[in-house]
C-alpha positions as CSV (number, residue, x, y, z in Angstrom):
1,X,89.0,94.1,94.5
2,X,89.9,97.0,96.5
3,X,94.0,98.0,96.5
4,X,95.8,100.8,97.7
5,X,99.0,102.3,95.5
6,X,101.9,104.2,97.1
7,X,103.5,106.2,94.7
8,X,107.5,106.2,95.5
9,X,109.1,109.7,93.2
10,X,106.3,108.8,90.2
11,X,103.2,110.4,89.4
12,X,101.3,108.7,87.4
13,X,98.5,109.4,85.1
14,X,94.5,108.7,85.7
15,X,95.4,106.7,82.9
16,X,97.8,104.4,83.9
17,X,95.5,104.1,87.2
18,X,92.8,102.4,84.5
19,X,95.2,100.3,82.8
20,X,96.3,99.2,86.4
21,X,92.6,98.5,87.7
22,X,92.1,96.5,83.9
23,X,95.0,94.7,84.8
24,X,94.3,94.1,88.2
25,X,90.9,92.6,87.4
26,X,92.3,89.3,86.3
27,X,93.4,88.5,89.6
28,X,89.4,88.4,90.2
29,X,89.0,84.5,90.3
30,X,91.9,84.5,93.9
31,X,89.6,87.3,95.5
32,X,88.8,84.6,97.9
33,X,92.1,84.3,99.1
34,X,93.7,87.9,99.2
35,X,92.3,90.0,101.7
36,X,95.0,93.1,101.0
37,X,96.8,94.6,98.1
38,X,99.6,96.7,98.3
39,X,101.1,98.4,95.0
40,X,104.3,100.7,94.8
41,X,104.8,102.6,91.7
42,X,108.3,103.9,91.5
43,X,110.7,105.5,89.2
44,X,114.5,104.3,90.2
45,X,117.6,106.4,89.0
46,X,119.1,103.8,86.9
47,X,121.8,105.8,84.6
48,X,123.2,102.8,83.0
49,X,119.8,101.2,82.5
50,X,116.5,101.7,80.8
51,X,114.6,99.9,83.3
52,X,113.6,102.8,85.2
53,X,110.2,102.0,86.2
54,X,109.2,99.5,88.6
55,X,106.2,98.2,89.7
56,X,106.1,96.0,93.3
57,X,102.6,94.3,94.6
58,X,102.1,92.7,98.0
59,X,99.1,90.3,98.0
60,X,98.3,89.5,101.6
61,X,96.9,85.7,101.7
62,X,95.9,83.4,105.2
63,X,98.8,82.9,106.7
64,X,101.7,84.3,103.9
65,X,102.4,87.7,102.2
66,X,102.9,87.0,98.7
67,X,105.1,89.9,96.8
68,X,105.8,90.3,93.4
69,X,108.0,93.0,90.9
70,X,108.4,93.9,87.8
71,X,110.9,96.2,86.6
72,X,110.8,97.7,82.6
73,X,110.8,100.5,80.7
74,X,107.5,101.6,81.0
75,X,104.9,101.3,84.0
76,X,102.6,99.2,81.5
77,X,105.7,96.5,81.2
78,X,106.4,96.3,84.5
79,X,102.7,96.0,85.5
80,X,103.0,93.0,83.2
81,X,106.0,91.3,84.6
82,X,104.9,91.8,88.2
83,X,101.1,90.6,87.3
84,X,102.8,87.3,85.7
85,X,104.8,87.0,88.9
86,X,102.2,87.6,91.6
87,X,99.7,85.4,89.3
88,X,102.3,82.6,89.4
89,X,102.2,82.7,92.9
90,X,99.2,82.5,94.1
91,X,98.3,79.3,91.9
92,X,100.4,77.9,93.8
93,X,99.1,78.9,97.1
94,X,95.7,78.3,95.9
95,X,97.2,74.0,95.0
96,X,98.4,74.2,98.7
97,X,95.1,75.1,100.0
């Protein structure tokens, strides 16, 4: 599944990148229903808070643009929460179809 990532102030590693494509492969069995994936990698200024990385994925579906974000610690976190999310989602689009 081909995505694109705009990185927002982060840099991230080649190795978050392959953690990210891993991750991303689950969403292999809805291939037939997203024709675009957009994923923002930022770091926020939170001073009061440790969730300083966030993670935001827009799934473009027929007919709808699904989004999705996960906000944690770490990029690997927030990859999860935003995965769940977006996942979540598109079962249910998929039950509509």
């Amino acid at each position: 599944m081909k995505y694109i990532i705009h990185k927002v102030h982060a840099d991230i590693s080649d190795g978050l990148e392959a953690i990210l494509d891993k991750k991303l492969q689950k969403l292999d069995r809805f291939k037939n229903y997203i024709t675009a994936l957009d994923i923002y990698v930022k770091t926020l200024n939170a001073h009061n808070n440790d969730f300083t990385k966030e993670i935001e994925i827009k799934a473009l579906v027929p007919g709808n643009v699904l989004m999705a974000q996960g906000r944690a610690a770490t990029f690997e976190e927030a990859i999860d929460k935003a995965l769940s999310s977006l996942k979540k989602q598109l079962v249910k689009y998929k039950d509509t179809r």
